[in-house]
MIDOSE-1310 file (N, C-alpha, C; in nm, 2 decimals, decimal comma, always signed):
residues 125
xxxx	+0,94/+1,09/+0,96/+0,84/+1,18/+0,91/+0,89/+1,22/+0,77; +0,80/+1,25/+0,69/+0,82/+1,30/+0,56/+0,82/+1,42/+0,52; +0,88/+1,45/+0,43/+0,85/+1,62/+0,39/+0,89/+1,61/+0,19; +0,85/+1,70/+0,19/+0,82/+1,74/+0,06/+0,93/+1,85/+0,02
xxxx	+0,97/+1,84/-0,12/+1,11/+1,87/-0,19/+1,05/+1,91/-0,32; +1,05/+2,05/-0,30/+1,00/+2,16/-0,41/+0,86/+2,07/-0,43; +0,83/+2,05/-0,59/+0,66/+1,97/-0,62/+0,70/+1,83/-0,60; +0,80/+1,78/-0,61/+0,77/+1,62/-0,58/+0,68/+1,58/-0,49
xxxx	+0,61/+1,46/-0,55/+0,50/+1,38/-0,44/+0,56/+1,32/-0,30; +0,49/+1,32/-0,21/+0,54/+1,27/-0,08/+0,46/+1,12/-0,05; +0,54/+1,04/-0,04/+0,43/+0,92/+0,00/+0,51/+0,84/+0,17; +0,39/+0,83/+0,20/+0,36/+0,72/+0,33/+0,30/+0,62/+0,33
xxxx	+0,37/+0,50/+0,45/+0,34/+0,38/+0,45/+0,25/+0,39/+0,58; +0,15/+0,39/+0,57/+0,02/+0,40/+0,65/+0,08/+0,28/+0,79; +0,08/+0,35/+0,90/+0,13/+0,22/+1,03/-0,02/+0,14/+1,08; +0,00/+0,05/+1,15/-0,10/-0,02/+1,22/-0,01/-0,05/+1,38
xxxx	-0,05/+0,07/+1,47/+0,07/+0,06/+1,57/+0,17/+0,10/+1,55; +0,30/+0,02/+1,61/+0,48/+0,06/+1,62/+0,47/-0,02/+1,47; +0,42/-0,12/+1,38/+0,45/-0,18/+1,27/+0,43/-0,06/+1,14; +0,50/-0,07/+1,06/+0,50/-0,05/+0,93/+0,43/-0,16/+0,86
xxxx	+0,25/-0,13/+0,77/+0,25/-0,22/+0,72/+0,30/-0,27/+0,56; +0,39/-0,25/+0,58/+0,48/-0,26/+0,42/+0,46/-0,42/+0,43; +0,38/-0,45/+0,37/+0,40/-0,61/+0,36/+0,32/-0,69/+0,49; +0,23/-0,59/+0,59/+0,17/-0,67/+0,67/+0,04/-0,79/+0,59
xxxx	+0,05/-0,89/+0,75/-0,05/-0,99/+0,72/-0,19/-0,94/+0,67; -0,20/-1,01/+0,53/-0,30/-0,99/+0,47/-0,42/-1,05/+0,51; -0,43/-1,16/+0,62/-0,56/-1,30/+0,63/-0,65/-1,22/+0,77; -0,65/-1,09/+0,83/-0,71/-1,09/+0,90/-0,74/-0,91/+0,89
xxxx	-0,90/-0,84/+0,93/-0,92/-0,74/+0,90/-0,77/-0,66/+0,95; -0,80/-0,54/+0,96/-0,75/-0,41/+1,06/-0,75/-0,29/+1,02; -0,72/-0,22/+1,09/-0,73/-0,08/+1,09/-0,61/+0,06/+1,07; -0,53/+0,10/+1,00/-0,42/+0,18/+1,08/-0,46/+0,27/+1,11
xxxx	-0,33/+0,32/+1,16/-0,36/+0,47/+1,26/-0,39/+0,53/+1,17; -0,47/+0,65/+1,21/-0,44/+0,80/+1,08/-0,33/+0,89/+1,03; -0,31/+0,89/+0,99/-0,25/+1,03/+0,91/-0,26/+1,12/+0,97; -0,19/+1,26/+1,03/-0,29/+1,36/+1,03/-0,24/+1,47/+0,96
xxxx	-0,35/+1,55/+0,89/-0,30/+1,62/+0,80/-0,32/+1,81/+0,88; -0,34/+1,82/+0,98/-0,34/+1,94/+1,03/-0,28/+1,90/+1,19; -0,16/+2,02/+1,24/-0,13/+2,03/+1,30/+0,02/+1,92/+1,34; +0,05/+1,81/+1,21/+0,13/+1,76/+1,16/+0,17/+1,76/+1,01
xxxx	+0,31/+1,77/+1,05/+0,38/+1,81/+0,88/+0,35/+1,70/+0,80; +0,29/+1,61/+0,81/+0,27/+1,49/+0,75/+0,16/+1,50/+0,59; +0,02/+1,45/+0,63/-0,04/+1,53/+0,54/-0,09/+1,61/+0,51; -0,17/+1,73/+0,40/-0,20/+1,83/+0,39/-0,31/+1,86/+0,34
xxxx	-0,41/+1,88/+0,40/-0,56/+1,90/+0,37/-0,62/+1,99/+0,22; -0,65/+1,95/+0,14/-0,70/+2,03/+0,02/-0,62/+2,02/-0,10; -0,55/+1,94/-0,13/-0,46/+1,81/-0,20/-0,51/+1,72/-0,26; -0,46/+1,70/-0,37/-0,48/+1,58/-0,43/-0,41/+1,48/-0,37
xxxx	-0,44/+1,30/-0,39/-0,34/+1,21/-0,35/-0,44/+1,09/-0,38; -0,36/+0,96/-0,34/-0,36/+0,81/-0,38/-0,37/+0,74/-0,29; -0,42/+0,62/-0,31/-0,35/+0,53/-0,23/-0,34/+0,39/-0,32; -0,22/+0,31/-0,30/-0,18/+0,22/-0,36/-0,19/+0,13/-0,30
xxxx	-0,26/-0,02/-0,36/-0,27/-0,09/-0,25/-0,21/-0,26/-0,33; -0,12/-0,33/-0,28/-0,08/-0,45/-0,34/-0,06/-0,57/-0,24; -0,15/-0,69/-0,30/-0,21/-0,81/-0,25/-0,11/-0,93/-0,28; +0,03/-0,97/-0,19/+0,07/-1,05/-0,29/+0,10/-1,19/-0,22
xxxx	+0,07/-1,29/-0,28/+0,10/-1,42/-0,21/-0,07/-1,45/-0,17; -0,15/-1,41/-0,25/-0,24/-1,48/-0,21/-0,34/-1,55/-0,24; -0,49/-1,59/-0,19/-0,51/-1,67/-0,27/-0,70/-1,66/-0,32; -0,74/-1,53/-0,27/-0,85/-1,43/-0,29/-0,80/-1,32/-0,32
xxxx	-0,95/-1,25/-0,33/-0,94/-1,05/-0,35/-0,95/-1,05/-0,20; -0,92/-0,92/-0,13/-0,95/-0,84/-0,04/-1,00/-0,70/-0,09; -1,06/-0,65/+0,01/-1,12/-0,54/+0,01/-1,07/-0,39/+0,13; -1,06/-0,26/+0,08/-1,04/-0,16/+0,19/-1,11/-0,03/+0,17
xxxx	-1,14/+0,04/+0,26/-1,22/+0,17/+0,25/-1,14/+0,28/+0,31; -1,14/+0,38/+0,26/-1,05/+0,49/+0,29/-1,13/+0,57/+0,38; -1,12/+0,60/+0,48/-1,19/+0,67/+0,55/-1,12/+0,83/+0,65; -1,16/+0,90/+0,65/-1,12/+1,03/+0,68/-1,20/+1,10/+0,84
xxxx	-1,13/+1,20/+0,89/-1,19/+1,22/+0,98/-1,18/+1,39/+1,02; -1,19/+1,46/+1,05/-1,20/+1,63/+1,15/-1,10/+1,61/+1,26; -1,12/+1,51/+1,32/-1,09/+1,51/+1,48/-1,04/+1,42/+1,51; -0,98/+1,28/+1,43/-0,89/+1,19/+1,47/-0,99/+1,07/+1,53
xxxx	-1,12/+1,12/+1,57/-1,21/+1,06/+1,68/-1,31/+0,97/+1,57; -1,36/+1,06/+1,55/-1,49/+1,01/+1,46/-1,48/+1,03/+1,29; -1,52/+0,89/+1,27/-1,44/+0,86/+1,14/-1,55/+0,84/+1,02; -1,53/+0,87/+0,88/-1,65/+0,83/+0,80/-1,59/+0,83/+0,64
xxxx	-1,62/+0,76/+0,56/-1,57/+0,71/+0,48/-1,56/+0,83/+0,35; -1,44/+0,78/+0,28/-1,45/+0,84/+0,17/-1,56/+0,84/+0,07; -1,58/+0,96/-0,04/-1,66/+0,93/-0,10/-1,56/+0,85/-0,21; -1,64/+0,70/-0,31/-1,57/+0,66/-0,40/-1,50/+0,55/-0,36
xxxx	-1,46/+0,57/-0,20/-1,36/+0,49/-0,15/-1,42/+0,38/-0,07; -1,51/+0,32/-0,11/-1,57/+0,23/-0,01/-1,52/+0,08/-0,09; -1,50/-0,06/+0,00/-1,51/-0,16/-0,05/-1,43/-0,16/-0,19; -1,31/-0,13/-0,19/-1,20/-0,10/-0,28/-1,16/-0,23/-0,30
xxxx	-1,19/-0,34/-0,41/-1,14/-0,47/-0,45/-1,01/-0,47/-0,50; -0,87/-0,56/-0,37/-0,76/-0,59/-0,42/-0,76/-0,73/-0,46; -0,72/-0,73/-0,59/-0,75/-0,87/-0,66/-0,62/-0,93/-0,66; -0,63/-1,06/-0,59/-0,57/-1,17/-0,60/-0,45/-1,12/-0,64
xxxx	-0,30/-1,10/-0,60/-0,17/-1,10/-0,60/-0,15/-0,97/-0,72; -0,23/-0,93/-0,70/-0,24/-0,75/-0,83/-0,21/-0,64/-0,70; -0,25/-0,58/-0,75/-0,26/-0,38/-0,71/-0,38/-0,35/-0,75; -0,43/-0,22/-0,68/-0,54/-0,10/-0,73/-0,48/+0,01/-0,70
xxxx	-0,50/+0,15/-0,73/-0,46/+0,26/-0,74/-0,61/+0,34/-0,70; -0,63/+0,40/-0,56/-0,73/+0,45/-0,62/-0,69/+0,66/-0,58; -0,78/+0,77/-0,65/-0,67/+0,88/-0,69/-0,82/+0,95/-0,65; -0,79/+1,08/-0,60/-0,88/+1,18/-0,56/-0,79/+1,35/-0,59
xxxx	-0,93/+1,41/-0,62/-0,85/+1,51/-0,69/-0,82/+1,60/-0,54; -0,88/+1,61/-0,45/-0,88/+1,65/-0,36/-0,91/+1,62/-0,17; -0,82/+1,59/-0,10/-0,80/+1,56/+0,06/-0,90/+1,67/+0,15; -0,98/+1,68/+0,20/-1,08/+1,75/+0,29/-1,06/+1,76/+0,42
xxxx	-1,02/+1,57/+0,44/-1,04/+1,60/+0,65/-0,88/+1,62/+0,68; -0,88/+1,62/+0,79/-0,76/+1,61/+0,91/-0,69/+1,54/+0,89; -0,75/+1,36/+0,88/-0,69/+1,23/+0,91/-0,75/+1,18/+0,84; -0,62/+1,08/+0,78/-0,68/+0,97/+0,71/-0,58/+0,87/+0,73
xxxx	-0,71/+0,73/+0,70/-0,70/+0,59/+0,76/-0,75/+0,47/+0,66; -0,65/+0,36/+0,65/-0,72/+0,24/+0,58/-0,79/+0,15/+0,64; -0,93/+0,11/+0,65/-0,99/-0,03/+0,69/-0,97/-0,11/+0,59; -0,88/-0,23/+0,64/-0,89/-0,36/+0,56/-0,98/-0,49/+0,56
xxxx	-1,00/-0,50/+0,50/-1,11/-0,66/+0,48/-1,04/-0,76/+0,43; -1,00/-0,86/+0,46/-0,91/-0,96/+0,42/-1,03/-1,04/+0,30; -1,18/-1,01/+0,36/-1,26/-1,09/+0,25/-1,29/-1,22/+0,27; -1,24/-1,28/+0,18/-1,22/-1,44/+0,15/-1,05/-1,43/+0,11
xxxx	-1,00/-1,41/+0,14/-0,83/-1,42/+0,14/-0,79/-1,49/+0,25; -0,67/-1,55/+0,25/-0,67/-1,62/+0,38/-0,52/-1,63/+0,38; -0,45/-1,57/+0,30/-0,27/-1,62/+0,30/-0,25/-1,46/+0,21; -0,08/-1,46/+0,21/-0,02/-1,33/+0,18/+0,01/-1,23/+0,27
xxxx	+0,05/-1,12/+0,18/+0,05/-1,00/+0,26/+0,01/-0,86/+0,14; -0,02/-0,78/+0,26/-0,07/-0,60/+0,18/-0,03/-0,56/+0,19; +0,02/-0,43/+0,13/+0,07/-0,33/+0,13/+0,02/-0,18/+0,07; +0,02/-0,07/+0,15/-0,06/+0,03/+0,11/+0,06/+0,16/+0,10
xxxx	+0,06/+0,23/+0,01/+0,14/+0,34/+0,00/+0,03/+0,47/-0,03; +0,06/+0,56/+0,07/-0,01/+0,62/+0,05/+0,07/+0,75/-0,04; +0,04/+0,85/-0,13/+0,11/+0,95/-0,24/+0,03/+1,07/-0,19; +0,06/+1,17/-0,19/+0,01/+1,28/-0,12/+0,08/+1,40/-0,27
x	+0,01/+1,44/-0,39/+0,07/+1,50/-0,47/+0,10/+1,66/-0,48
């Protein structure tokens, strides 16, 4: 678990299950768990933060939507954050001045990608 040291940023590697996807397979959708930002020291609702996302080894863009939720249950997308194009063996960054729900979660779209791997860090500022 993470915690935070005076103002420094706190970042997390968003899981998919018992995996860390630091470098998961990029060639097929999925989903990770959430974040949750109430009732876990993890994230913190009404915050700014990021998410960083890097495509490497591969041989398309992929795509991901940041999606947030109240209740862990029912889920609905960021505003801004939909269909987030990661291009071919690059990065995107994308930054919000402010976190609202509970939980938060990456949907990935592999696209037209079919080799490599992703990686998402999430920054919590």
């Amino acid at each position: 678990m993470a915690s935070k040291i005076g103002n420094c940023p706190i970042q997390f590697f968003p899981m998919l299950g018992p995996d860390n996807i630091d470098g998961y397979d990029a060639t097929a959708p999925f989903i990770t768990d959430g974040l949750a930002s109430e009732g876990n020291t993890e994230m913190s609702s009404g915050g700014p933060y990021q998410v960083q996302a890097f495509l490497e080894g591969s041989n398309g863009d992929a795509k991901f939507t940041i999606e947030q939720s109240s209740d862990g249950l029912n889920w609905d997308t960021v505003i801004d954050g939909i269909d987030l194009i990661i291009p071919s063996n690059d990065s995107i960054t994308y930054e919000d001045i402010v976190f609202t729900g509970a939980f938060i979660r990456i949907n990935y779209n592999n696209d037209l990608n079919t080799s490599g791997t992703v990686t998402f860090i999430l920054t919590q500022k």
